[in-house]
C-alpha positions in Angstrom: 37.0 -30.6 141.1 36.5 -31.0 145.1 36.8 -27.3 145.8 34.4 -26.2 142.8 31.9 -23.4 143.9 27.8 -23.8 143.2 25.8 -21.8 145.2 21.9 -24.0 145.9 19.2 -23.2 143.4 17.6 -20.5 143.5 14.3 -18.8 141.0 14.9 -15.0 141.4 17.1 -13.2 139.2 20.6 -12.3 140.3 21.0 -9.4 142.4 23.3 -7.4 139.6 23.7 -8.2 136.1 27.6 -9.2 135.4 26.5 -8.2 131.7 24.0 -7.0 129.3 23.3 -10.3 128.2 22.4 -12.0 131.3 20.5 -8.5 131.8 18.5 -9.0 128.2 18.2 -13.0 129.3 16.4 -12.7 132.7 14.6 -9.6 131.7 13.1 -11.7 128.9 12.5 -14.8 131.4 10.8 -12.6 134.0 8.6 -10.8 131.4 7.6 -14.0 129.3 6.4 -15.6 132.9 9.1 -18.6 132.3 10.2 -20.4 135.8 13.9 -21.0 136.1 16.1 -22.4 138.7 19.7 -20.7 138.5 22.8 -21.1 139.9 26.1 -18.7 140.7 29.5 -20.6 140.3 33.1 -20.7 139.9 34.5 -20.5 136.2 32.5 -22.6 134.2 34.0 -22.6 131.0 35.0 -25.9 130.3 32.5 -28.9 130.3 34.2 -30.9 132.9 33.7 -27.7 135.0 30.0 -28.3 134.0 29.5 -31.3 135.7 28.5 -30.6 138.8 26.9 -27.4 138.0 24.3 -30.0 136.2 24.8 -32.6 139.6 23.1 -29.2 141.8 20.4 -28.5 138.7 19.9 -31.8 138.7 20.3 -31.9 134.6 23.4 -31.7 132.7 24.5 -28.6 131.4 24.0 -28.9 127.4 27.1 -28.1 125.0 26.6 -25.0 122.6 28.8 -24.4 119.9 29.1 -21.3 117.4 30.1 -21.6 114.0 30.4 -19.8 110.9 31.3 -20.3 106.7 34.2 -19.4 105.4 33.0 -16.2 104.0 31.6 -15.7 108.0 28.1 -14.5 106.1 26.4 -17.4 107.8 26.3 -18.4 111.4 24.8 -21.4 113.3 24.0 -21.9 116.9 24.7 -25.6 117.9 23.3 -27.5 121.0 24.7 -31.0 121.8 24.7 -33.3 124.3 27.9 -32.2 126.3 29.1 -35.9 126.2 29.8 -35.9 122.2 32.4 -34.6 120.4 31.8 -31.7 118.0 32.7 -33.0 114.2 32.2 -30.7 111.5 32.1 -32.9 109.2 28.7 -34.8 110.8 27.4 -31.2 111.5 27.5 -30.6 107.9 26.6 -33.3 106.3 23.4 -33.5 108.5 22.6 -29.4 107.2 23.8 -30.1 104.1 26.3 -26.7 104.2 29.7 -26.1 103.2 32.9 -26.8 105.9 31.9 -24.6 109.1 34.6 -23.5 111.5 34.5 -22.0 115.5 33.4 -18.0 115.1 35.7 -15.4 116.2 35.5 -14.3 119.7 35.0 -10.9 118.3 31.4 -12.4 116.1 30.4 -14.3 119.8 30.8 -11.2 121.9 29.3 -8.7 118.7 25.8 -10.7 117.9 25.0 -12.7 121.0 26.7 -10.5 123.8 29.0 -13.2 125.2 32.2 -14.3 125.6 33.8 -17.7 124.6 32.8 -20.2 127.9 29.3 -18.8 128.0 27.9 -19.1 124.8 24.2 -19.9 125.5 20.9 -20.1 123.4 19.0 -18.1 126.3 21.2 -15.2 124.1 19.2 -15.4 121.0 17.3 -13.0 122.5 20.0 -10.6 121.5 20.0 -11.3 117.9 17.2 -9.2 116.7 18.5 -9.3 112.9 18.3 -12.8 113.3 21.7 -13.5 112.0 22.1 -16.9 113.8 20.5 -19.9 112.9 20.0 -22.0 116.1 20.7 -26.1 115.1 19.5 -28.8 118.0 20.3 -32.2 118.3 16.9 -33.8 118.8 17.5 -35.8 121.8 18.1 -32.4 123.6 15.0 -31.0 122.4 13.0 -33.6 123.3 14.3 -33.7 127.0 12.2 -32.3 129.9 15.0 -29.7 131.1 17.5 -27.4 129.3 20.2 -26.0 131.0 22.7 -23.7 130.1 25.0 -20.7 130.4 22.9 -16.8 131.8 25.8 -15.6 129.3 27.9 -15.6 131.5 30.5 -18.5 132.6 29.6 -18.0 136.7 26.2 -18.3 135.9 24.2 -21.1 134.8 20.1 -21.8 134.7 17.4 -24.5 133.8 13.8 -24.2 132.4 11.6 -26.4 131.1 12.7 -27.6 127.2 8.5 -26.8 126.4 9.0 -23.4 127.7 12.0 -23.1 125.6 11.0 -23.9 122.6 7.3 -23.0 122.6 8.0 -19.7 124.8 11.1 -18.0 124.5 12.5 -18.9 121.2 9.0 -17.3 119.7 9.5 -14.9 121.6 13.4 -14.0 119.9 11.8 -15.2 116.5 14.3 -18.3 116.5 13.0 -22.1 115.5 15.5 -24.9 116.2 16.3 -26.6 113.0 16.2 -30.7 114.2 19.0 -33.1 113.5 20.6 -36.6 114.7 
């Protein structure tokens, strides 16, 4: 990907919001006192496109993944290394929960505000029923940095995992549940 846009870090919010939920996502950021560094780029939607979006932050882009039952009563927000494979079956044996599958675009874009390619947990902050239950792998939560998606797939920023998960996830009333 020779030709592939990322602008250099920068820790101000964008200009213009591109949506709502990378509105709601800085907004929170700015008002908790969290320090980010972002980036603007092309389409990042696929994980390969990821790559050196996490070369400029200097910390791979994680891989998020959102899934629902059967019955879609129940919804879980994954985070993974962006190297491993999603497998159901490992993601539900380690939760102990029926057969999961991908949510609908409709669910992604309804409860966390974003569409497929920019699935975040920086959107949690939009789920103030508290619908989704956010799943991490523990070797990404005990890394230094988190990045990920603004909500948007042109966007992408990193924080600090302590400020993540002792900061803003308080803050949207979201604990990680641990596994691997």
């Amino acid at each position: 990907m020779p030709d592939f846009y990322v602008s250099e870090p920068m820790a101000t919010v964008p200009p213009t919001y591109k949506s709502a939920a990378q509105q709601t996502i800085f907004e929170t950021l700015t008002a908790l006192g969290i320090p980010f560094l972002r980036v603007d780029t092309g389409d990042g939607t696929t994980m390969e496109a990821c790559i050196p979006i996490g070369e400029r932050l200097q910390n791979p882009v994680i891989k998020t993944v959102f899934v629902t039952n059967r019955q879609q009563t129940r919804f879980w927000l994954y985070v993974t290394d962006p190297a491993l494979p999603f497998v159901t079956k490992d993601f539900c044996g380690a939760l102990a929960i029926p057969r999961v599958s991908f949510a609908s675009e409709e669910h992604l874009l309804s409860m966390m505000g974003t569409p497929h390619g920019a699935t975040t947990v920086l959107a949690l902050a939009l789920d103030t029923d508290r619908r989704i239950e956010l799943v991490m792998d523990r070797a990404i939560a005990q890394a230094e940095f988190i990045s990920c998606t603004d909500g948007t797939n042109t966007g992408f920023v990193r924080l600090r995992m302590d400020d993540l998960l002792h900061r803003y996830l308080p803050h949207t009333g979201h604990s990680p549940q641990l596994i691997g």
